[in-house]
C-alpha positions as CSV (number, residue, x, y, z in Angstrom):
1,X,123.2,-30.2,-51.6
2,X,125.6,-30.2,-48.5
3,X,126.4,-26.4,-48.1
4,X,125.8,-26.0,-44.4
5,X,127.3,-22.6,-44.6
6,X,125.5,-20.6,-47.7
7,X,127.6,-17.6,-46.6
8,X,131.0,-19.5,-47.4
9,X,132.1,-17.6,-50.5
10,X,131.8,-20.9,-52.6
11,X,129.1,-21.7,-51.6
12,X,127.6,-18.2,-52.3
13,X,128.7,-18.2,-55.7
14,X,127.2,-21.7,-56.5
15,X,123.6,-20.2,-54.9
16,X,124.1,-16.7,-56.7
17,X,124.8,-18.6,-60.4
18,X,121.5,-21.0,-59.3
19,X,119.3,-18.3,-59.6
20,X,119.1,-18.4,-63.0
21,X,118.3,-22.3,-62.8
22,X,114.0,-23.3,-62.9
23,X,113.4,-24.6,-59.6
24,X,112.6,-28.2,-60.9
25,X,116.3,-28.3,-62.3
26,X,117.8,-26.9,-58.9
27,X,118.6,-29.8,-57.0
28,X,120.3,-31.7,-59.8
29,X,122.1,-28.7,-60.4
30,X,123.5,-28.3,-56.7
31,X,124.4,-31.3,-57.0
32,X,126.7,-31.2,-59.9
33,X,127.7,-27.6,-58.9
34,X,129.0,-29.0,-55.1
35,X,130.8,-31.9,-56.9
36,X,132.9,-29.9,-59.2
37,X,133.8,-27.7,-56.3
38,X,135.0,-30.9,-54.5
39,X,136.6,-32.0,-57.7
40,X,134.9,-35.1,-57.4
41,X,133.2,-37.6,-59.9
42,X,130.2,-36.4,-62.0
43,X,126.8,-37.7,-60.2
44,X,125.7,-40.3,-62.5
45,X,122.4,-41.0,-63.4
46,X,120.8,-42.6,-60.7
47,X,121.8,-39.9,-58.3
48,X,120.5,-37.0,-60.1
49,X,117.4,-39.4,-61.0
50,X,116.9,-39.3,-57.3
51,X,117.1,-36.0,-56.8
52,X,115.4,-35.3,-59.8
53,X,112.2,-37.5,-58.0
54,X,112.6,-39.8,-61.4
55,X,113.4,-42.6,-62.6
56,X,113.8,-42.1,-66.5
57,X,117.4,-42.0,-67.8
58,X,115.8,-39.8,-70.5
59,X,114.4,-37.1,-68.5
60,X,118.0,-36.8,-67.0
61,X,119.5,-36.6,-70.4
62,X,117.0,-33.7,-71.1
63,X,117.7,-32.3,-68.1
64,X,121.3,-31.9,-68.9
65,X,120.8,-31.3,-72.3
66,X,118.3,-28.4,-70.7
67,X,121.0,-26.6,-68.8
68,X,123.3,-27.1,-71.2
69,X,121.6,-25.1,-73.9
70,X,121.1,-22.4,-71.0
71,X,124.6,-22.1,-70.5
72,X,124.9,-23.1,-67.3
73,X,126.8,-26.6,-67.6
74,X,129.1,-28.4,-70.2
75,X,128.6,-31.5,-70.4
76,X,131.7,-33.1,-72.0
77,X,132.2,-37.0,-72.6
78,X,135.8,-38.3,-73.1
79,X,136.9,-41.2,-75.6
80,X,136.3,-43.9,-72.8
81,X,132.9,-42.7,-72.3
82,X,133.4,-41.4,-69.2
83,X,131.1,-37.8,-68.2
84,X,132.3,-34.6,-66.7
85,X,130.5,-31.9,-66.0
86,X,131.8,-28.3,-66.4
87,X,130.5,-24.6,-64.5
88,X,132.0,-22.4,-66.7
89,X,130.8,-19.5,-64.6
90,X,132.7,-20.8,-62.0
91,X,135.9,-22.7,-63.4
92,X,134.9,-25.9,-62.3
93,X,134.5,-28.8,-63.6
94,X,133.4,-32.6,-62.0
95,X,135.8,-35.1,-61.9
96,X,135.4,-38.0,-65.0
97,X,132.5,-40.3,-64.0
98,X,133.1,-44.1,-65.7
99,X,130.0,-44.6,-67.6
């Protein structure tokens, strides 16, 4: 997920909150964790499909859906349609991504 330095303090906290995500999930997960610590745009589909090793747009929305019942993202969509993904246990959330 691009933390070459797991020490860094944010990076520690993004790897100390992703031990309560299943290891199939963890990767798409990083991934949305290290943009909203970069403030940038929400991965969209395709990208977490790759990391996901998929290519179903529905298993991503389950997967979302997944760690968004466990608390662990909020997925918010704004009246344009375009997705954001929140950390609450960090305070962070992805920048809007156009759908």
């Amino acid at each position: 997920a691009g933390m070459p330095d797991p020490q860094d303090r944010m990076h520690a906290d993004i790897l100390r909150i992703a031990r309560q995500v299943p290891d199939d999930l963890l990767a798409p997960f990083l991934i949305m964790a290290r943009a909203a610590q970069d403030g940038l745009p929400c991965p969209d589909d395709d990208e977490l499909a790759q990391v996901y090793g998929t290519s179903s747009p529905g298993r991503i929305r389950r997967l979302l859906d997944h760690l968004e019942k466990s608390g662990l993202i909020v997925v918010r969509t704004d009246f344009g349609g375009r997705r954001s993904v929140g950390i609450p246990e960090l305070g962070l959330a992805t920048a809007p991504l156009d759908a």
